[in-house]
C-alpha positions as CSV (number, residue, x, y, z in Angstrom):
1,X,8.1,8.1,9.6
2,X,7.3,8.7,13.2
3,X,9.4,7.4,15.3
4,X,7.4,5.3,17.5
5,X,5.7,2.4,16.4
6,X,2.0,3.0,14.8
7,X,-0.8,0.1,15.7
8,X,-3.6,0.4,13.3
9,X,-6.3,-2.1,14.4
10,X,-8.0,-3.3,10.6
11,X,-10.3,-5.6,11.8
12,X,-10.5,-6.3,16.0
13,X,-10.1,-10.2,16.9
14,X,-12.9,-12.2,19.3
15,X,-10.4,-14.5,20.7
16,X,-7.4,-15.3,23.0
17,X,-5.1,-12.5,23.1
18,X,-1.4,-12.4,22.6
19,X,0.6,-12.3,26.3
20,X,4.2,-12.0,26.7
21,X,6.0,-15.7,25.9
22,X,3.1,-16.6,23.6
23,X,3.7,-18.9,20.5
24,X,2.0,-17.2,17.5
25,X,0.8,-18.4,14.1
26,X,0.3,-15.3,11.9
27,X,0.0,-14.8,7.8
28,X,2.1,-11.6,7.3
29,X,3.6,-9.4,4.6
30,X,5.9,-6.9,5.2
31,X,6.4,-3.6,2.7
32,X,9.6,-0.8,2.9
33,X,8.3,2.2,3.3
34,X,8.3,3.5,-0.6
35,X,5.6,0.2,-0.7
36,X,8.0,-2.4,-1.7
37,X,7.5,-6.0,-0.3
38,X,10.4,-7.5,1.1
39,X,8.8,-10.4,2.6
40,X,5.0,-12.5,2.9
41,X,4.2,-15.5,4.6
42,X,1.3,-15.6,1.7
43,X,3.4,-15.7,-0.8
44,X,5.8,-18.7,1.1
45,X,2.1,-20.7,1.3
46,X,2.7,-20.9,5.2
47,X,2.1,-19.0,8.5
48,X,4.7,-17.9,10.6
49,X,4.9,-18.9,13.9
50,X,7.5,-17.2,17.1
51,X,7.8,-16.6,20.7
52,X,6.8,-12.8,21.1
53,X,7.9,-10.8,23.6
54,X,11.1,-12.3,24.5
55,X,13.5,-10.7,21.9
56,X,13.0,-13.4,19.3
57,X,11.9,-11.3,16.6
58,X,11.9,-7.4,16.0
59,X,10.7,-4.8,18.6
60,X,8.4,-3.4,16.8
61,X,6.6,-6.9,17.0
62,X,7.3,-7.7,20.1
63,X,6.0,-4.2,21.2
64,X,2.8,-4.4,18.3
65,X,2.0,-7.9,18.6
66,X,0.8,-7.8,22.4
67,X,-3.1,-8.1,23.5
68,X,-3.9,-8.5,19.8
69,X,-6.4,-11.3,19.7
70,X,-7.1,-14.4,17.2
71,X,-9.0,-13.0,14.6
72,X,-7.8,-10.2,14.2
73,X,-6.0,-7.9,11.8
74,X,-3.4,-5.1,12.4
75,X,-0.7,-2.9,10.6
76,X,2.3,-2.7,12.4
77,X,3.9,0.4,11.2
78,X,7.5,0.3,12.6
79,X,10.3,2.6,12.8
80,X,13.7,1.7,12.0
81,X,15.3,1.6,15.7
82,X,12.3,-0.6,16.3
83,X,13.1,-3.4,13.5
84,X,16.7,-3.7,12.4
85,X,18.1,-0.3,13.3
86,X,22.0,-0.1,11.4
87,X,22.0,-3.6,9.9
88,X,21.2,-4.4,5.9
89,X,18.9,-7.2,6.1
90,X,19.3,-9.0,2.6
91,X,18.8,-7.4,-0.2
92,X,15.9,-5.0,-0.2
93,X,16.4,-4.1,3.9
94,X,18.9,-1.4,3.9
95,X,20.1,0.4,7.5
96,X,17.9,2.2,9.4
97,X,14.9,1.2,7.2
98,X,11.3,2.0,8.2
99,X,9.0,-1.3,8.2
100,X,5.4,-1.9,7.4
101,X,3.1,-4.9,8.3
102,X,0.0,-6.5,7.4
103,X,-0.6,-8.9,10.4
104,X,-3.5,-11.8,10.5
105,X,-3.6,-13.4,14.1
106,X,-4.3,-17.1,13.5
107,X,-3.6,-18.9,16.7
108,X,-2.5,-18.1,20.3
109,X,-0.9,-21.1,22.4
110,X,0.3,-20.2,26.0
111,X,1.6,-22.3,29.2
112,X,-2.1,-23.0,30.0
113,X,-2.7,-24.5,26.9
């Protein structure tokens, strides 16, 4: 995989976009990169919400995840020094594992709000 992180825009979003400090909601799944699904917020039967851009989840999100807007849906394709770098994450995450994502923006919520 490359080693910087790949945004593929699916499907552009009409509406507030996601800012540094921004609490997200988001539907997800996440795949290795031979395809296999480690994890889906689908498949849990919630969204997934998180501070992004303050170090509270992977890099590649915080780095991927910023001026997407609600609405919209994005692949995050995100290289191993990006997501979890040396560490085994459960099972199916081994070190210096490659990471895909299938992202759906659902909500944006900032100071302002």
């Amino acid at each position: 995989m490359n080693s910087e992180l790949e945004i593929i825009d699916v499907e552009v979003g009409e509406g507030k976009a996601v800012v540094k400090g921004a609490l997200i909601t988001v539907q997800y799944e996440g795949f290795l990169s031979d395809g296999t699904k480690f994890d889906s917020s689908y498949d849990k039967g919630r969204a997934f919400q998180c501070v992004i851009g303050t170090g509270r989840v992977i890099k590649g999100w915080d780095q991927g995840m910023m001026g997407m807007r609600v609405g919209g849906k994005r692949k995050l394709k995100v290289p191993a020094h990006l997501a979890y770098g040396e560490r085994q994450v459960g099972e199916l995450i081994k070190p210096n594992s490659d990471l895909n994502f299938n992202v759906e923006l659902l909500e944006v919520l900032t100071r302002d709000d």
